[in-house]
C-alpha positions as CSV (number, residue, x, y, z in Angstrom):
1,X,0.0,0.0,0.0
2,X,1.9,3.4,-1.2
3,X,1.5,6.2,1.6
4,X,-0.7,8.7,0.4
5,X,-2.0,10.3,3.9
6,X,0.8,11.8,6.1
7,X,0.5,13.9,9.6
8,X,3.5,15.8,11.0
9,X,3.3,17.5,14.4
10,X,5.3,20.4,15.1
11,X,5.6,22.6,18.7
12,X,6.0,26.2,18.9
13,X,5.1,29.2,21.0
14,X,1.3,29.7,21.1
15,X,0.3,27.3,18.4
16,X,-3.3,25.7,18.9
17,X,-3.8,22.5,17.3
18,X,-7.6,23.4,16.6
19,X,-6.4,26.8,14.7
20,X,-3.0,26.3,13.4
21,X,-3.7,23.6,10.6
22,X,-2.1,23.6,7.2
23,X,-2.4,20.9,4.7
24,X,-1.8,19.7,1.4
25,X,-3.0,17.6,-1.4
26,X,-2.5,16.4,-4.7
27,X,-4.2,13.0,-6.6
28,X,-2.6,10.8,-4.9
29,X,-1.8,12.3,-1.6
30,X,-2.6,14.4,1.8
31,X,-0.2,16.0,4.2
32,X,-1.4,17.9,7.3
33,X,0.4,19.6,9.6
34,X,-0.8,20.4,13.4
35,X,0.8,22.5,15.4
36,X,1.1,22.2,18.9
37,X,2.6,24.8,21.8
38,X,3.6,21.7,23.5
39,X,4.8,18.0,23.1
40,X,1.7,16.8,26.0
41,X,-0.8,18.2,22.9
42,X,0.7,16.2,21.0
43,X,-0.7,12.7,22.4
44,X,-4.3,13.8,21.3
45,X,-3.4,15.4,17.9
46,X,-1.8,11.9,17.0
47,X,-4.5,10.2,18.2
48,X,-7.1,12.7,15.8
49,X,-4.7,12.1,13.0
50,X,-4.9,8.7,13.2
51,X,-8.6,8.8,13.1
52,X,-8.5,10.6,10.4
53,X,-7.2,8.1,8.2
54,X,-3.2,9.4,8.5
55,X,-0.9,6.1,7.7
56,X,2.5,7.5,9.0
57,X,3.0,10.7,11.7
58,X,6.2,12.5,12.2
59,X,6.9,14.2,15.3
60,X,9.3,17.7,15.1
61,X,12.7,16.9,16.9
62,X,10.9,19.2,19.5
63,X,8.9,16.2,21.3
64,X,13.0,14.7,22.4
65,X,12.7,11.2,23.0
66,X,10.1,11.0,26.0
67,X,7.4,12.5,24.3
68,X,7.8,10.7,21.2
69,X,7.5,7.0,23.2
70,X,4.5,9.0,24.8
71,X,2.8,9.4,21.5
72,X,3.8,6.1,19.9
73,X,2.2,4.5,23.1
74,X,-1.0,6.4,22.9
75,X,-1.4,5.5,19.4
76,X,-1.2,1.7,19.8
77,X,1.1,0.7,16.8
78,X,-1.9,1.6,14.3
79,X,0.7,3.5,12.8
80,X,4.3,4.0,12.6
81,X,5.5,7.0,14.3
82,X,8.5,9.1,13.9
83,X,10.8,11.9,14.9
84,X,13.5,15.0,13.5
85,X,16.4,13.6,14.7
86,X,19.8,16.1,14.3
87,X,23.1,15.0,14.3
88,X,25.9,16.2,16.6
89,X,26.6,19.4,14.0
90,X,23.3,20.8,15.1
91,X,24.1,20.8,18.6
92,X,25.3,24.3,19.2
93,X,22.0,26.1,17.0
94,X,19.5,23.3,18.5
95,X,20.5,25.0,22.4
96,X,20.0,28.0,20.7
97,X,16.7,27.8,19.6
98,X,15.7,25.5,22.4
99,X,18.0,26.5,25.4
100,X,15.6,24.5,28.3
């Protein structure tokens, strides 16, 4: 089965998952993109997604490790889930941008 339904979840600063929605679609496939003000609203959003049909979800490299398990748990393996991962070059301008 090619994927042709894809949800990524990004945080940032004052993003609400029921207003900050973008998405896009062509024949033979949808992307949507939620975004969340922080990696806890992210359980539920995956959860919606997946109800919605989305075969595959992304996670921004801002839900770290523990909140990406969260949202694979909560999900149940209906679909695969994933994460931004940066390598050891990005160190020094991720603590920039994420300093906590």
């Amino acid at each position: 089965m090619p994927l042709e339904r894809f949800g990524f979840i990004v945080t940032g600063a004052g993003l609400d998952p029921d207003k900050h929605r973008a998405s896009i679609h062509s024949k033979g496939f949808t992307g949507v993109m939620v975004g969340v003000s922080s990696p806890e609203q992210g359980v539920a959003v995956a959860r919606d997604l997946v109800a919605d049909g989305m075969q595959l979800i992304e996670l921004c490299g801002g839900f770290g490790p523990v909140w990406t398990a969260k949202v694979i748990e909560a999900v149940g393996g209906a679909v695969p889930v994933g994460s931004v991962g940066y390598g050891p070059e990005s160190i020094n301008g991720m603590h920039a941008l994420f300093p906590d």
